[in-house]
N, C-alpha and C positions, 0 to 999 in steps of 0.2 A: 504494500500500500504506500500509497506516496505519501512524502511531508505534508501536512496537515499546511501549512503557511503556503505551499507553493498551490496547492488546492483552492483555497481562498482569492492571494495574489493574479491565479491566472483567470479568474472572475470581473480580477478590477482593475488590472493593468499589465504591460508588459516588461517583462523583466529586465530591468535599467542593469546592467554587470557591468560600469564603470563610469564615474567621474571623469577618464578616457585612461576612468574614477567615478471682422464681421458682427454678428449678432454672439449672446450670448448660448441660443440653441444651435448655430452650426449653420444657417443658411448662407443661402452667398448673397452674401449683401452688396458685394462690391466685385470686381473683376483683379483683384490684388492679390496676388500669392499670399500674402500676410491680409492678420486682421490685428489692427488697433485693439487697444484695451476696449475693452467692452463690457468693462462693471456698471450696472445698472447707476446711474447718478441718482442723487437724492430726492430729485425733483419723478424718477419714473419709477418708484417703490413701490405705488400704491396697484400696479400692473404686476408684481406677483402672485404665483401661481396660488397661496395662500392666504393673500390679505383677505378674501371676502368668507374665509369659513368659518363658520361659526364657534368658540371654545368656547370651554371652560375649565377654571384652574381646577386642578388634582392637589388636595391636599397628600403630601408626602409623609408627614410625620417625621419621625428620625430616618427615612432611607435618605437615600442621594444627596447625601449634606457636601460632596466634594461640585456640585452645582454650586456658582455662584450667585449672589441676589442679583445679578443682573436676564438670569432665567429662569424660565417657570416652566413643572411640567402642566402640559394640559389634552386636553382628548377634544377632541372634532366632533361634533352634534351633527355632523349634514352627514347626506345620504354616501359622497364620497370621502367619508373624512376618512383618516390613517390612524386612530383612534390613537392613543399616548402618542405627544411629541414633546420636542424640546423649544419653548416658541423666548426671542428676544425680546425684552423688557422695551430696550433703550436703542436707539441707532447705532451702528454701529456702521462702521468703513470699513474696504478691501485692505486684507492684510492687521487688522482685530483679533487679539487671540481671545476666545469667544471663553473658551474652557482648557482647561490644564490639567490633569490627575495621572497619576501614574496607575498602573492596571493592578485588577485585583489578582491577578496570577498574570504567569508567562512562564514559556519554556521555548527554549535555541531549539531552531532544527538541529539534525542528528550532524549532517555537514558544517554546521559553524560550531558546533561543542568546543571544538581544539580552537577556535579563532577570535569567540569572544568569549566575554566573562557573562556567566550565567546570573550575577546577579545584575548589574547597572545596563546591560546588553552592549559595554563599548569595545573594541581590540584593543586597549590596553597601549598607554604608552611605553609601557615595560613589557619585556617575556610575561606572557600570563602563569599563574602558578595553580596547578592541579590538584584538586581535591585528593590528599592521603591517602582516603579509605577507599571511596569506591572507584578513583584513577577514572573518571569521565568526566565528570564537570571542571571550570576554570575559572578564577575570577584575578580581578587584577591587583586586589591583596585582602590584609584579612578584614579589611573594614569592607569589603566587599561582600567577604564570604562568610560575615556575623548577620551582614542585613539579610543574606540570603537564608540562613539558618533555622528560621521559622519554616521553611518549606523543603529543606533538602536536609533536614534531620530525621526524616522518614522517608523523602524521595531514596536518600544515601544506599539507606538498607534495600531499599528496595531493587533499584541499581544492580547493588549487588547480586543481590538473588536472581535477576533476572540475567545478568551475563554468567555463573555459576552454573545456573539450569539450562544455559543456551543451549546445548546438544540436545541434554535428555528432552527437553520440549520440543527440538524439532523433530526428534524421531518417534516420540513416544503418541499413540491417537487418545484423543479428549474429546470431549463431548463440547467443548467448550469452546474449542478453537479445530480450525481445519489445518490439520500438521503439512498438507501435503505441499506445502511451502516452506521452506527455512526461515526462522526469525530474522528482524533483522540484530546487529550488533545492540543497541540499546534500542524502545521503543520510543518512535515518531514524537514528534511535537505535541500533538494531540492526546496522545494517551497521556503523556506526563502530565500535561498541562489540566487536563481531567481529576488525573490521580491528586495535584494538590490544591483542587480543589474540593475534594475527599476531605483530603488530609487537614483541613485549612478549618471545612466545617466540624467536624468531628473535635476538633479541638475548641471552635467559638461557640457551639450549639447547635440545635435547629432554630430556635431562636433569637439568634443574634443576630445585630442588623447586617451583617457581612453576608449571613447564609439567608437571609428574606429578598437582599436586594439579588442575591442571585435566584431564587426560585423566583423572583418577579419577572423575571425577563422571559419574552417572549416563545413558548415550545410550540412544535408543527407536530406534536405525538400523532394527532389524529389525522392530519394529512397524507403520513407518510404512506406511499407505494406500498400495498397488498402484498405484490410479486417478491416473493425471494430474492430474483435475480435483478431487480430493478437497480439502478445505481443506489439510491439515497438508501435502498436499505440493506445492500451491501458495505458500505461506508458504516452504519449505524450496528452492523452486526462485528464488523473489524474491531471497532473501538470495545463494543460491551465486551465483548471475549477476552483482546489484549487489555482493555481495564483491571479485569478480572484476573487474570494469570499474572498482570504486574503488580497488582496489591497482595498477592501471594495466597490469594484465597482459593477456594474449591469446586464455587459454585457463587449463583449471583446472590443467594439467599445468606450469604457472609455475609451483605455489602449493608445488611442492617444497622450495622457496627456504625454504618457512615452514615447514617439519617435515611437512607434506601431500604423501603420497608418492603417492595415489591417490584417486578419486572417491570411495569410500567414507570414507579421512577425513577429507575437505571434509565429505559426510553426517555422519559421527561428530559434529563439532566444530559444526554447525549444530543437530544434536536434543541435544547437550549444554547448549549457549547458551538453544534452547528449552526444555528442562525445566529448569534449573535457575537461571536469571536471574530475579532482583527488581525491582519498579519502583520505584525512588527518590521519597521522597514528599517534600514541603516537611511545617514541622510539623501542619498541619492536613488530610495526607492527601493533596494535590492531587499527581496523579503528577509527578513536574519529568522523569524517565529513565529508561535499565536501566542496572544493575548485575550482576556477575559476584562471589560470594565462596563457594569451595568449602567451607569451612570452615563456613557456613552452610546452605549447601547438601544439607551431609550430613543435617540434622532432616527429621526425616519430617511427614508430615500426619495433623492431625485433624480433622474438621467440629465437633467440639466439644474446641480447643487448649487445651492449660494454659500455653501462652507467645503471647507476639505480635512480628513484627520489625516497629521501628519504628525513622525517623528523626528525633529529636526536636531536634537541634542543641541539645546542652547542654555541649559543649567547645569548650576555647577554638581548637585546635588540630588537626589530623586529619579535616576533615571531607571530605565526608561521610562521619560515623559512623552506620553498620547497628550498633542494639542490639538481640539476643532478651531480651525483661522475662517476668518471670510472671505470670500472670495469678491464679493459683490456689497452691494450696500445692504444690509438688509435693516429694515425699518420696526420701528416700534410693535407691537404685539404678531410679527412676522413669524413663520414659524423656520426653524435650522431647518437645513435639509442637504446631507451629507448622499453620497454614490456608493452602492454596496458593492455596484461591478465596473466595469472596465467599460466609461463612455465613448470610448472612441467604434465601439462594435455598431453595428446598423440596428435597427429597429428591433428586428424579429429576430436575434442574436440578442438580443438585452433583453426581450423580454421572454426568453426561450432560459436564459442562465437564472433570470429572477424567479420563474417561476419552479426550475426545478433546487435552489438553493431556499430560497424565499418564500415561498408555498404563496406568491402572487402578483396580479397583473399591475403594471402601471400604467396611470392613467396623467402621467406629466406634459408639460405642453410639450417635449420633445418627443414622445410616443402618442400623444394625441394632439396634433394642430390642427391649425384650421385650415380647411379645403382652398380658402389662398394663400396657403403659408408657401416660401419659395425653397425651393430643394435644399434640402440637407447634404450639405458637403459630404458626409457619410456615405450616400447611395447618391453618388453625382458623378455625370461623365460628359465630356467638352461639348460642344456643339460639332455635329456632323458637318458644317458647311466652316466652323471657325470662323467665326463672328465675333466671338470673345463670352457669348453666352453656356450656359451649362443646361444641362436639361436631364433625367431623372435617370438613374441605367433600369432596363427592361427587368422584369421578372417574369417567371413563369407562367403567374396567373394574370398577367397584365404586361405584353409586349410591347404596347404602344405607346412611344414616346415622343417628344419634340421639343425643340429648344426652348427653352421659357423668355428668349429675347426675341429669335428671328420665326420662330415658330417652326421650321425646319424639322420634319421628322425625319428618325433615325430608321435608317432601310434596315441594313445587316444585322436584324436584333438575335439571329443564330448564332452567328458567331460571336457575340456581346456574352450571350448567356452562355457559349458554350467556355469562353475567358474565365469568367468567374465562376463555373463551376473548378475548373482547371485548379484557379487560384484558390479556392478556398479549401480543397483537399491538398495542395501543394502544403498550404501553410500549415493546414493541421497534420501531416507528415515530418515538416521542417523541426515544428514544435516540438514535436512528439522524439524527435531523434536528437536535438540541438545540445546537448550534455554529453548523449552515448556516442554518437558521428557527427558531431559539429562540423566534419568535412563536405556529409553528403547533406546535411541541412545549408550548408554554403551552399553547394551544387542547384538545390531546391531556388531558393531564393535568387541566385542570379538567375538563372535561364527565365525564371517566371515573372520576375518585374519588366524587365521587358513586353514581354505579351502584354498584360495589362496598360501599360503604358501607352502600347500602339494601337490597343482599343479606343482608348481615347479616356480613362478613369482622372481624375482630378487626383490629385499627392494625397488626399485625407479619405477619399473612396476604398470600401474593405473589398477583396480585400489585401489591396495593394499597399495601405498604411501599415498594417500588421506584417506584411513581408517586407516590407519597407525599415520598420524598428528591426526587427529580429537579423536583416543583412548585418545593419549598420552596429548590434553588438556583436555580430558572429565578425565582421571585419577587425572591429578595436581588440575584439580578443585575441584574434592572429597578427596585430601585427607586434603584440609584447610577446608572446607566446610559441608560435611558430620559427622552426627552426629553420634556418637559409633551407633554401633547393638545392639538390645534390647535383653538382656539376656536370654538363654531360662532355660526350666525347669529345668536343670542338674546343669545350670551354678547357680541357685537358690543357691543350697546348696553347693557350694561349698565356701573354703574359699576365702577371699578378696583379699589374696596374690595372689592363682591360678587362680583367675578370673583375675585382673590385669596383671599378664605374659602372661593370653590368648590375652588379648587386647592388648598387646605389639608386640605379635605374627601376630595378624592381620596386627596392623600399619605395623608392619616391611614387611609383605607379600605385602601391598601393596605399600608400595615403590618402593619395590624392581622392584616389577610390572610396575609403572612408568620407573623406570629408564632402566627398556628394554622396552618398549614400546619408548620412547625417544632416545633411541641407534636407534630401528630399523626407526623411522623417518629420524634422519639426517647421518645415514647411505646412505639411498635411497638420501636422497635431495642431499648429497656432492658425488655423481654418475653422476647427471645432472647437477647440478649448479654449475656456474664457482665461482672457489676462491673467496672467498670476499663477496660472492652474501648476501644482510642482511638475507634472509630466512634462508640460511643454518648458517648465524651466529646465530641468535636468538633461532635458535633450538640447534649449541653447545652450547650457554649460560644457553639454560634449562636444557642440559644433567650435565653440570657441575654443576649447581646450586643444582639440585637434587642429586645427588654423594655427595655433600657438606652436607647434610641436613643431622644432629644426626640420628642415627640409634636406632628404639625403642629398638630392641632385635639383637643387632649383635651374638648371643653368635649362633643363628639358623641358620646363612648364612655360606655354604661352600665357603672354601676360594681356593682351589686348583682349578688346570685348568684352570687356568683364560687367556688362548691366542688361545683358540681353539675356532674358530668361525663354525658356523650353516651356511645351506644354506638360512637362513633368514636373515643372513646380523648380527647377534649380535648372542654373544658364547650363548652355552646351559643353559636355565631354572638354570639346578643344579648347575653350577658355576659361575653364574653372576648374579649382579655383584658381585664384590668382598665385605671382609667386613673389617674393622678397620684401619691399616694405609694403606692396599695396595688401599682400597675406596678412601681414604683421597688424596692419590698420583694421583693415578687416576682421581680423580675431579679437582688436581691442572692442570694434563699435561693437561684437557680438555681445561679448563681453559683458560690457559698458549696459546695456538691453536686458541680459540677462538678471542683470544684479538687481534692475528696479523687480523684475518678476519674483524673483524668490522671495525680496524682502513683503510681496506679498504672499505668496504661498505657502511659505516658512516660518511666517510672523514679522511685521515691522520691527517689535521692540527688540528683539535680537538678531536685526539687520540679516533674517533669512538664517541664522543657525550655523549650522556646519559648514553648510553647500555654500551660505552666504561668506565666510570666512574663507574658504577656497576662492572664490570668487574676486573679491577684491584684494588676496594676495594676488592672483595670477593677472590680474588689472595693471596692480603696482610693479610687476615685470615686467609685463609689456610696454607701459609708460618707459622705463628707463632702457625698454631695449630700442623701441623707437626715436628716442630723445638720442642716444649711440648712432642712430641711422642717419637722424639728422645733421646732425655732430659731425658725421663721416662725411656727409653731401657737402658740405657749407668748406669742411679744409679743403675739398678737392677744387669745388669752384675757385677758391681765394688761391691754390698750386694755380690750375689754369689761367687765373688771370692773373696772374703776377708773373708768368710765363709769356703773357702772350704779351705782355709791354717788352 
């Protein structure tokens, strides 16, 4: 079974693997590969999608005290209300950290155990140092690994026991678990993360407010899939089993011990975990695990959110700290409204993931507009004649399409539809292998962007955006990672110099390769995502970051033409990107753009967090390397002209 975090993440986003390291719902408002900020200003508040529902406040009592008085919970009276939400008192601005709390449990995927510390979730400015006893968890000292000690002084034993029993459990048949898999080395995210919250109540009560705010939060017990074999209740049968076997018990009728009086609320406590657990991000989005925080939990969903939860690591103390930021204005008795999944998907993809995670449909003006709302960048492809308009791409049960400027229908809708079929099994292949053969998910991904491209898909159309992110980390990751090409016969004799500028040639090709591959991502993303959104900042900070990176061989890259953009959303192959100081300039303005974004996405009061602190270091590098450039221009001029007298 896979990590419980990457289950989640691949829900709500695509997986950011390095720093290198229009309107607000997505329509094409304008014919500009980019869109302007597009935070609701204060003056068009009263136009969202909540102001007109009817509340009423929810007396809390002693739960959700880590809510501030500037929120209130309340439930929705009308026919479509979302019944509990988290509704804003007070106005508030893009870039507002709405709410702060650190989660009521967490546990590291099983891959980052050795890389971060299981208590504060950072990589440690030092060697991390490993738990004595049970030699699998790590923290970055011991003030790390006392705060964690509430929960991993039963995890510990437990731990143990379960890499101890590793064999005999995998060979040994149970009624409890299906043996005919081998464990894995420790259990998943999810199981741990389940087990302390056993461990957690069992020690505060059933009645403590700790273990009330978690049975408050929302279960799908009764919705879940009849079928055996159905996903969701596969998943739900993984978890009870491995619960079960890592608390060292015998059967579920132990689990009394832990407030679980009966199989139904082992169910309860497993579809609560599943619908309401977060994956813990590092600051540039990369899942690190899940997290549990009822208090956050309570925010309902939008496919087009006026908040975002993000981990930016901007205190000194408490971590991991989950902040909800704004993204937008949102106004007085307004309700939060955070994304449970991955907006950049199309319509019937978002509400295909919501419905089988979420047990339900939304009804947001991004899934419900109005009959003249104009195309969603999401499912948008050029105009057939290039006029500069877009027009809607075909489906199956609705072929018929036409420009929305020139009115131009689109003839060839076979081969439109038979593209995107292509592409959307490509991708979910690419995905599917991009860890075990990142070679042949390379493979996937080039051959197929192309196609889509020549169809005619706009840079933010699925599903060419999703092939489009996933190129542009499977290139960043080869070009630290990959080892030269093995020389062939020609290269044999040649000399070391010419062999060397060939290798230079290469690195430089594939840079360059990256840095349009990385153009045409957050091109598509800042088409649909509103200003500030961390996605489209993480991918400017990887375009800049890559612009920034020494060039093996600039003397190869043409430098003219560099404002003339492609119908792929980033200028042509032969001129981009640029090389020497116009690269240099170029990576600062990215740069320079990025850093207003995060400081919204990240939070203003800590100038964007981590990402933000990367950012305006790599700012203040490039200032003084181009101020060197300058410097260099200006002695030569004053040689030449003291020369030419």
């Amino acid at each position: 079974m896979s990590e419980f975090s990457k289950l989640k993440a691949a829900r709500k986003l695509r997986e950011t693997k390095s720093y290198v390291g229009s309107t607000s719902h997505g329509s094409v408002a304008s014919s500009s590969s980019d869109v302007v900020p597009t935070t609701d200003s204060p003056a068009n508040i009263s136009n969202a999608e909540t102001s007109q529902a009817v509340t009423t406040v929810i007396e809390t009592g002693d739960l959700y005290r880590s809510l501030n008085s500037a929120l209130e919970v309340r439930v929705s009276n009308d026919e479509k209300g979302r019944g509990r939400g988290v509704f804003s008192k007070f106005l508030r601005k893009p870039g507002d950290v709405l709410l702060s709390v650190k989660p009521n449990v967490a546990a590291l995927s099983i891959q980052h155990l050795e890389d971060y510390c299981s208590s504060c979730f950072g990589p440690g400015s030092e060697p991390l140092k490993r738990c004595t006893i049970c030699k699998v968890v790590f923290y970055c000292d011991s003030k790390c690994q006392s705060v964690d000690w509430t929960f991993h002084k039963q995890e510990c034993v437990a731990l143990q026991r379960w890499v101890s029993n590793l064999s005999a459990a995998a060979e040994s048949s149970s009624s409890l678990l299906d043996s005919s898999a081998p464990l894995p080395r420790v259990p998943n995210d999810g199981v741990r993360c389940l087990a302390r919250i056993l461990w957690r109540r069992q020690k505060m009560g059933d009645a403590s407010v700790w273990a009330r705010e978690i049975d408050a939060m929302q279960s799908h017990r009764t919705s879940l899939a009849k079928d055996p074999n159905a996903r969701d209740s596969q998943l739900h049968t993984f978890l009870a089993h491995s619960l079960v076997r890592y608390l060292g018990l015998s059967s579920p009728e132990e689990l009394a011990a832990f407030g679980m009086q009966n199989t139904a609320d082992l169910v309860d406590l497993i579809s609560r975990f599943t619908t309401n657990t977060f994956a813990i991000t590092s600051p540039t989005l990369t899942p690190l695990g899940a997290c549990v925080s009822p208090s956050v939990a309570l925010i309902n969903h939008s496919c087009d959110p006026n908040a975002v939860i993000v981990f930016p690591r901007s205190a000194k103390e408490g971590e991991p700290l989950m902040q909800v930021v704004a993204l937008k204005y949102i106004g007085p008795d307004e309700e939060i409204l955070t994304a449970y999944i991955d907006t950049t998907l199309p319509t019937g993809l978002r509400q295909q993931a919501l419905k089988e995670t979420y047990h339900f449909v939304c009804e947001c003006p991004l899934c419900s507009p109005p009959p003249t709302s104009p195309v969603d960048w999401r499912e948008a492809m050029w105009c057939p004649k290039k006029c500069g308009g877009v027009c809607r791409v075909p489906t199956e049960g609705n072929s018929l399409t036409r420009c929305e400027k020139c009115k131009a229908p689109l003839k060839d809708t076979d081969a439109v539809l038979d593209a995107l079929r292509v592409g959307q099994e490509g991708l979910e292949k690419a995905e599917k292998v991009q860890f075990s053969d990142p070679a042949k998910a390379l493979q996937l991904t080039t051959n197929l962007i192309p196609i889509l491209i020549s169809t005619g898909l706009v840079p933010a159309s699925h599903p060419l955006l999703g092939l489009s992110r996933l190129h542009t980390s499977l290139l960043i990751a080869n070009l630290s990672s990959s080892p030269p090409s093995a020389a062939s016969a020609d290269e044999e004799i040649q000399s070391p110099q010419v062999q060397a500028e060939a290798a230079q040639t290469r690195a430089q090709e594939d840079l360059d390769e990256a840095v349009r591959a990385a153009t045409r991502s957050s091109t598509g993303l800042c088409q649909i995502l509103v200003y500030g959104h961390p996605v489209r900042g993480v991918a400017l900070a990887e375009l800049g970051k890559l612009l920034s990176v020494d060039e093996p061989a600039p003397k190869h890259v043409v430098r003219a033409g560099q404002d003339t953009l492609s119908a792929s959303g980033i200028p042509p192959a032969a001129v981009y990107p640029p090389s020497g100081p116009a690269r240099l300039k170029l990576a600062y303005d990215t740069l320079v753009r990025t850093r207003g974004e995060v400081m919204v996405g990240f939070g203003a009061v800590s100038e964007g967090g981590e990402l933000g602190t990367l950012v305006r270091t790599a700012i203040v590098d490039l200032e003084k390397e181009l101020g060197a450039w300058n410097t260099g221009l200006r002695n030569v001029r004053e040689v030449e002209m003291k020369g030419g007298r």
